[in-house]
C-alpha positions in Angstrom: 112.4 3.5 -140.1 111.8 7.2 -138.7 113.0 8.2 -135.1 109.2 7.2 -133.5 108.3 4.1 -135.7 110.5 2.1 -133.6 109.1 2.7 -130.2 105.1 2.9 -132.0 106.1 -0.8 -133.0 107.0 -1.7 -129.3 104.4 0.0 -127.2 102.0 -1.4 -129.9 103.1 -4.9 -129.5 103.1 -4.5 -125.6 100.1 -7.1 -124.3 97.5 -4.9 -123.5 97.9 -5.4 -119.4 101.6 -4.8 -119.5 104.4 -7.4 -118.5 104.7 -6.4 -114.9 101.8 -4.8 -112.6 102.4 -1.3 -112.2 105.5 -1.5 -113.6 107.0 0.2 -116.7 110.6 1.1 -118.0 112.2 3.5 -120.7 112.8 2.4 -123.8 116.0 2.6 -126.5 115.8 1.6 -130.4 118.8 -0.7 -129.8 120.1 -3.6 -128.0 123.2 -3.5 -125.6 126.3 -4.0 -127.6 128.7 -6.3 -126.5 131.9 -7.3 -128.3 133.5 -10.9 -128.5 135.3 -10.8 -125.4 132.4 -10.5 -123.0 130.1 -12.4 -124.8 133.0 -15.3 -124.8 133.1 -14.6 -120.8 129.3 -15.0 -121.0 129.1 -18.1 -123.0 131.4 -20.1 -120.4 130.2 -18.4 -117.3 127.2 -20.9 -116.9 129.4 -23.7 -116.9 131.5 -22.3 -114.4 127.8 -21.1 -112.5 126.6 -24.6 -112.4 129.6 -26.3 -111.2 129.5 -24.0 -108.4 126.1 -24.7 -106.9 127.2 -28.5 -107.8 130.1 -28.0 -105.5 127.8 -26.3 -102.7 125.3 -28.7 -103.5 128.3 -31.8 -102.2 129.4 -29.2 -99.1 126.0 -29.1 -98.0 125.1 -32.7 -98.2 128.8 -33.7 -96.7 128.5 -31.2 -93.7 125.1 -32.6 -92.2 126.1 -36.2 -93.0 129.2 -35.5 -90.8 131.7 -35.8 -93.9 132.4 -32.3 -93.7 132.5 -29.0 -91.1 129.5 -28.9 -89.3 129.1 -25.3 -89.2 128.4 -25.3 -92.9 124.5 -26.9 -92.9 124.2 -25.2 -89.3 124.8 -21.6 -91.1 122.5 -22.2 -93.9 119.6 -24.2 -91.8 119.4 -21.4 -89.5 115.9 -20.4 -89.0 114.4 -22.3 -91.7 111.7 -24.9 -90.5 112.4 -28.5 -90.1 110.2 -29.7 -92.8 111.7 -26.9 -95.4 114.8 -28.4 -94.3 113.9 -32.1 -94.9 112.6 -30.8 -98.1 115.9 -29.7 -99.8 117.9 -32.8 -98.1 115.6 -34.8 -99.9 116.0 -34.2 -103.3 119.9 -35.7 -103.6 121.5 -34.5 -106.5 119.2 -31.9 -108.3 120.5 -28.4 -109.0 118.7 -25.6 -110.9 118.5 -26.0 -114.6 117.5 -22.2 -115.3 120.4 -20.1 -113.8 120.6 -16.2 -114.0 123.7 -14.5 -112.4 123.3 -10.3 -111.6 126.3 -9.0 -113.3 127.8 -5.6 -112.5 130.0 -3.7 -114.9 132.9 -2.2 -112.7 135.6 -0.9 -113.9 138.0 -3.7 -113.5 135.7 -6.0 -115.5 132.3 -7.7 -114.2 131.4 -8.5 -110.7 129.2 -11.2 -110.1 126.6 -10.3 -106.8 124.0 -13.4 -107.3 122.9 -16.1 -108.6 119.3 -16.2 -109.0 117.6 -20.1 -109.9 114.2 -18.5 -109.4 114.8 -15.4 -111.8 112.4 -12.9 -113.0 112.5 -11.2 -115.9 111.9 -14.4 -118.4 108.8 -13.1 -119.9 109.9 -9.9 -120.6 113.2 -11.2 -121.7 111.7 -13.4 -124.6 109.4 -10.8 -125.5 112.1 -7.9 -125.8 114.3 -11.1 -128.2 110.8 -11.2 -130.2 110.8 -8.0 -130.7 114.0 -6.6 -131.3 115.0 -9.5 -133.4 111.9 -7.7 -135.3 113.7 -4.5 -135.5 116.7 -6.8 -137.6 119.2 -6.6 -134.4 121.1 -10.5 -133.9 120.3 -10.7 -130.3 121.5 -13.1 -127.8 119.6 -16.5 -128.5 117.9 -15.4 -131.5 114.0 -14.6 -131.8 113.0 -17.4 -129.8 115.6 -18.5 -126.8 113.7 -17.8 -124.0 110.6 -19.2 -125.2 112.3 -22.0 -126.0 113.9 -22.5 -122.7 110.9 -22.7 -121.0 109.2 -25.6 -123.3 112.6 -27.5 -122.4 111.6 -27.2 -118.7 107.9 -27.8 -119.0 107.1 -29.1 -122.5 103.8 -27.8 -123.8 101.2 -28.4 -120.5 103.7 -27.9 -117.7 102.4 -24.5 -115.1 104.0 -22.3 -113.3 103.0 -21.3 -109.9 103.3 -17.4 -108.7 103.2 -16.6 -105.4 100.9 -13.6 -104.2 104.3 -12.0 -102.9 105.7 -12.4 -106.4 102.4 -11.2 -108.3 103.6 -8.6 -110.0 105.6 -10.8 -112.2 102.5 -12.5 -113.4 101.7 -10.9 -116.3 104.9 -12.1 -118.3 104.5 -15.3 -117.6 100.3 -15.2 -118.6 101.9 -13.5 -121.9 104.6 -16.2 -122.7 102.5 -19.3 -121.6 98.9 -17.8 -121.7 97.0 -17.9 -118.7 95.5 -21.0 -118.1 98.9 -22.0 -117.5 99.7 -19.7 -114.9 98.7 -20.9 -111.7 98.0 -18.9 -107.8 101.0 -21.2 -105.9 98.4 -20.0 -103.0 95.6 -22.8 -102.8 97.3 -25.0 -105.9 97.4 -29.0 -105.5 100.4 -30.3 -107.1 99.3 -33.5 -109.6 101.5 -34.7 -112.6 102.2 -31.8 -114.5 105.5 -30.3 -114.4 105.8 -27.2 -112.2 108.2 -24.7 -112.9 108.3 -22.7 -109.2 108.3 -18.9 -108.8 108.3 -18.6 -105.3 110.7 -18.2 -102.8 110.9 -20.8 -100.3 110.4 -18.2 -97.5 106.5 -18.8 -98.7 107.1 -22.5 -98.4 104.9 -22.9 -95.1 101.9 -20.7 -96.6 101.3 -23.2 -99.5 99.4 -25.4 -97.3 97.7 -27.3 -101.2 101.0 -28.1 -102.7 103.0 -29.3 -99.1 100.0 -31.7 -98.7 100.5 -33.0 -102.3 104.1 -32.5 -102.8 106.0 -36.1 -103.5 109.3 -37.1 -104.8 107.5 -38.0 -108.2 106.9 -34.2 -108.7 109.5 -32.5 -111.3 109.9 -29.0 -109.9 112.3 -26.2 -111.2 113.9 -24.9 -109.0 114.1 -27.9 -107.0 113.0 -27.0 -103.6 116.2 -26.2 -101.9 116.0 -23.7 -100.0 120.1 -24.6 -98.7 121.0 -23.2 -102.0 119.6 -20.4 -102.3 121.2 -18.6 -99.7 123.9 -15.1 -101.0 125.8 -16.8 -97.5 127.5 -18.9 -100.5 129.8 -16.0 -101.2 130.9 -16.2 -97.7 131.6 -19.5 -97.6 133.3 -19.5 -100.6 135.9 -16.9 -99.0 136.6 -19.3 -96.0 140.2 -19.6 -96.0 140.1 -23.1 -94.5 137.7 -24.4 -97.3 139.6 -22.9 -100.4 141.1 -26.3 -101.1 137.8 -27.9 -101.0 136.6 -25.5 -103.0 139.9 -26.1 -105.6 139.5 -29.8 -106.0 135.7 -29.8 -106.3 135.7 -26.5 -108.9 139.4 -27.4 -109.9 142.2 -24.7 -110.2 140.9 -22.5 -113.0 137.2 -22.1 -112.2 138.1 -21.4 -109.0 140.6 -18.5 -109.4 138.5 -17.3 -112.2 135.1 -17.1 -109.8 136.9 -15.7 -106.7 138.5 -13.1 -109.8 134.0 -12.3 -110.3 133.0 -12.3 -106.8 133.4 -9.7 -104.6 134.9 -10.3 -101.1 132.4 -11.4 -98.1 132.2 -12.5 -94.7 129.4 -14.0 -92.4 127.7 -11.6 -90.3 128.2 -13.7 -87.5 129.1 -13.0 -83.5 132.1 -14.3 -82.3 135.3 -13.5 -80.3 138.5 -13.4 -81.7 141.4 -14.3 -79.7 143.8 -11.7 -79.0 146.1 -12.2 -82.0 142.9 -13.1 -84.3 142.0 -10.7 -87.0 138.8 -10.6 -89.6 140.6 -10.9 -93.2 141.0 -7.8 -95.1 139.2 -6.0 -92.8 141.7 -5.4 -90.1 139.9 -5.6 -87.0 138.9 -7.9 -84.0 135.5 -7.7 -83.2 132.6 -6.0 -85.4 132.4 -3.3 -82.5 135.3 -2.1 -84.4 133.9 -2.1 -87.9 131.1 0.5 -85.9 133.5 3.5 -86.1 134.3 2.9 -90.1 134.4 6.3 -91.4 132.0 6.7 -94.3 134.3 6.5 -97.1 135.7 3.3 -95.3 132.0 2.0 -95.3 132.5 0.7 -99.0 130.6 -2.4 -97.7 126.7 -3.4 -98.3 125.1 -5.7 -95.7 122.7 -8.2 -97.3 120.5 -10.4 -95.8 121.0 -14.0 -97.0 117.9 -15.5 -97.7 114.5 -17.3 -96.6 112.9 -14.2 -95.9 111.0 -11.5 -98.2 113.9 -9.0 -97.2 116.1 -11.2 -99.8 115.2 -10.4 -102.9 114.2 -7.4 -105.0 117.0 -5.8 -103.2 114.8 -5.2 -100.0 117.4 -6.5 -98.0 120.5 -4.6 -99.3 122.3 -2.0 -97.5 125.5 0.0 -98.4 127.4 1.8 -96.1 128.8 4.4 -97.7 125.3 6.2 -98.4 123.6 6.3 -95.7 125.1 8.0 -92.2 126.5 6.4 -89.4 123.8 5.9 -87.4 121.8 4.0 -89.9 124.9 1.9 -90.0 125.5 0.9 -86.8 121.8 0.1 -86.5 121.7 -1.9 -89.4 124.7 -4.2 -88.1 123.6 -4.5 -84.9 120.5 -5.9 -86.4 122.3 -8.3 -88.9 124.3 -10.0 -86.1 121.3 -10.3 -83.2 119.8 -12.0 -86.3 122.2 -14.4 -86.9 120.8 -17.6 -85.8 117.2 -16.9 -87.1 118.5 -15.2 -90.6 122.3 -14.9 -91.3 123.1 -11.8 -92.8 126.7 -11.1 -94.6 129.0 -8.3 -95.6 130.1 -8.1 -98.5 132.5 -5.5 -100.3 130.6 -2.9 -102.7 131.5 -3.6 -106.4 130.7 -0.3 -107.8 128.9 -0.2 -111.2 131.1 1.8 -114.2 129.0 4.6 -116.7 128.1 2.7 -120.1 127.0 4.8 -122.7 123.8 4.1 -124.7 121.3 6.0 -126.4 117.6 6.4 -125.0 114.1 7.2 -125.9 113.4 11.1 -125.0 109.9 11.3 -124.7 109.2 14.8 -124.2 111.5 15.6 -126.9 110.5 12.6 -128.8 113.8 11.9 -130.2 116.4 9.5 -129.3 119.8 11.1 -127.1 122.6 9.5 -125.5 122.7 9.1 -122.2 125.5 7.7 -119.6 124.2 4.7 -117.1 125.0 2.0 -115.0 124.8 -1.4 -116.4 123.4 -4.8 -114.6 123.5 -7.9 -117.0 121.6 -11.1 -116.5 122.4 -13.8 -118.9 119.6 -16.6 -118.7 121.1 -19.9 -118.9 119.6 -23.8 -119.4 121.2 -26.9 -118.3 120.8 -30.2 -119.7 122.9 -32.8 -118.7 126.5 -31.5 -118.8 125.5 -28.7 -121.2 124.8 -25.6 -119.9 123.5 -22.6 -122.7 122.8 -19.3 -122.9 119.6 -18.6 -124.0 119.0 -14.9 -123.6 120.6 -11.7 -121.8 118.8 -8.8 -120.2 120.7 -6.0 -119.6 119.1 -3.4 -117.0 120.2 0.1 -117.3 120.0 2.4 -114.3 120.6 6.4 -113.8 124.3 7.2 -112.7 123.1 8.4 -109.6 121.5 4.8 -108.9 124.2 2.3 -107.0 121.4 -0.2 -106.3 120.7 -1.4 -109.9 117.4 -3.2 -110.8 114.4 -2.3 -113.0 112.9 0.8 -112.4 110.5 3.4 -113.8 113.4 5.3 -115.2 115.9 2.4 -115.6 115.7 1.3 -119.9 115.5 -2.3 -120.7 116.8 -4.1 -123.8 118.3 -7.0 -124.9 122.0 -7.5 -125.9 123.4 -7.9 -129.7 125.8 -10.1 -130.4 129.5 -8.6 -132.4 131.5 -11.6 -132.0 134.3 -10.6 -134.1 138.0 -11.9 -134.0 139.6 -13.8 -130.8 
């Protein structure tokens, strides 16, 4: 195939109204490579992924039924409504079954930042599989994964329901399903069909149709939880007084091998320490003190939790060390008058490592090497006690970029599978 045939094939298979609105990314002629090792990591992650929310799932339930430390459902109930609330207490039991972790390349290994049971990114992802796997590349989940998770979740008739605040995501889903299938969340009434959600629960209130029809007898994915949803999980999960907890619910491995993925964190939450109390790792008393953190010290990102349009798309993400000091005081001011109505946390910076892959040069119109920083979502599928990968998306962002998510000039591809020896 010449150097342009490639990329004619793609752009010429694109649907004709793109696969996000206004949205477009740079393109390579190959998939992400990733040897055995990592794509062992990958294969097991999801296991490890899904007992986690499991295990937050039991915290959760245990803490408001008096079992278990109060604070816990306190923390993540603030500010959400009381029916949202009674909403995700109701449904006993149910976790995601679509799970997609952000993964950061560092260079210590991978840092896990999210997990993400409303993900994006699933239309394009089975289109890119399509059409690499096309091109001849072996890709993660083969030529039809992704499609095929999603007729596990809603068979051939179930809908999914955008939200007007998540729009521009439409037009991947109207390509993979077709759009009489695709439905406004805005004005929908829920009836027997299964609904796979794409909205966050922040809109919960707006979707006046589907509260009024919503029952128990309605099989939604994500299950309405808006409890688990919250990044304050990572904070919790650093709790000293909860790590054995956390040990006999994850047991001994999983847990040393997630704490190894995610980066430190604490709660964003005002309090007084008592004269001999310090904040772990941090070294200080009060978070007057983490104020005069010179910028190099600032290595730190402030994020807001969740149930609010701030927490996702990486609207509500701040990191320290890029932006001056007044900006930072500012910003954690704000996150701790907040704290009741929308917890905020801190959480250390994992910085993203250069990856080399080569890239579509338009003006040149040749392909070149180029040096980037790499963010790897793996979509995974449970069912039952098996838990699958069936696709990865690997985003990759200019080395100047330390907030890494899909962009004009970010490139997007798939990842090949090289399995090779142990």
């Amino acid at each position: 195939m010449k150097s342009s045939d490639w990329v004619d094939s793609l752009t010429r298979n694109l649907p004709s109204g793109g696969l996000f609105q206004g949205k477009s990314w740079r393109w390579s002629d190959r998939p992400l490579v990733l040897g055995g090792e990592d794509l062992r990591f990958l294969d097991g992650l999801g296991r490890r992924l899904h007992s986690f929310l499991q295990a937050a799932d039991r915290m959760y339930r245990a803490s408001f039924k008096g079992e278990g430390p109060g604070w816990i459902s306190e923390w993540l109930d603030g500010g959400k409504p009381e029916e949202v609330v009674r909403l995700g207490r109701e449904q006993r039991g149910a976790t995601p079954r679509v799970l997609r972790p952000d993964l950061i390349r560092t260079n210590e290994g991978w840092a896990l930042t999210e997990i993400d049971s409303v993900p994006g990114g699933i239309g394009l992802s089975a289109w890119l599989q399509e059409q690499y796997s096309g091109l001849g590349y072996d890709v993660v989940g083969g030529k039809t994964g992704m499609r095929g998770m999603v007729t596990e979740v809603l068979g051939e008739s179930g809908e999914v329901l955008v939200s007007q605040e998540a729009s521009e995501y439409r037009p991947e889903w109207e390509w993979l399903l077709g759009s009489g299938r695709v439905k406004t969340a805005e004005g929908h009434r829920l009836g027997e069909k299964k609904v796979f959600r794409f909205f966050e629960m922040f809109d919960w209130m707006n979707l006046g149709e589907i509260r009024s029809s919503w029952s128990s007898r309605v099989k939604m994915e994500a299950p309405p939880k808006a409890y688990l949803e919250e990044k304050l999980w990572w904070a919790i999960f650093w709790i000293k007084p909860l790590e054995e907890w956390w040990k006999k619910e994850l047991g001994e491995g999983f847990f040393k091998e997630l704490r190894a993925l995610v980066p430190r964190a604490w709660p964003l939450r005002p309090m007084e320490l008592p004269p001999e109390g310090v904040l772990p790792e941090l070294g200080i008393q009060s978070w007057s003190e983490l104020e005069g953190f010179s910028q190099r010290a600032r290595d730190l990102v402030i994020k807001t939790s969740g149930f609010s349009p701030r927490a996702w798309g990486s609207r509500g993400v701040l990191i320290g060390s890029d932006h001056p000091k007044e900006r930072w005081v500012e910003e954690l001011r704000r996150a701790l008058r907040e704290w009741a109505q929308q917890p905020n946390l801190l959480q250390r910076f994992a910085h993203p490592a250069s990856v080399v892959h080569p890239v579509w040069n338009e003006e040149q119109g040749e392909v070149e090497e180029g040096k980037w920083r790499l963010r790897l979502c793996p979509y995974y599928l449970v069912t039952g006690d098996r838990v699958e990968m069936k696709g990865a998306l690997a985003t990759l962002c200019p080395t100047d970029k330390k907030l890494i998510h899909g962009m004009q000039d970010a490139v997007l591809v798939p990842v090949e599978m090289k399995l090779g020896p142990p």
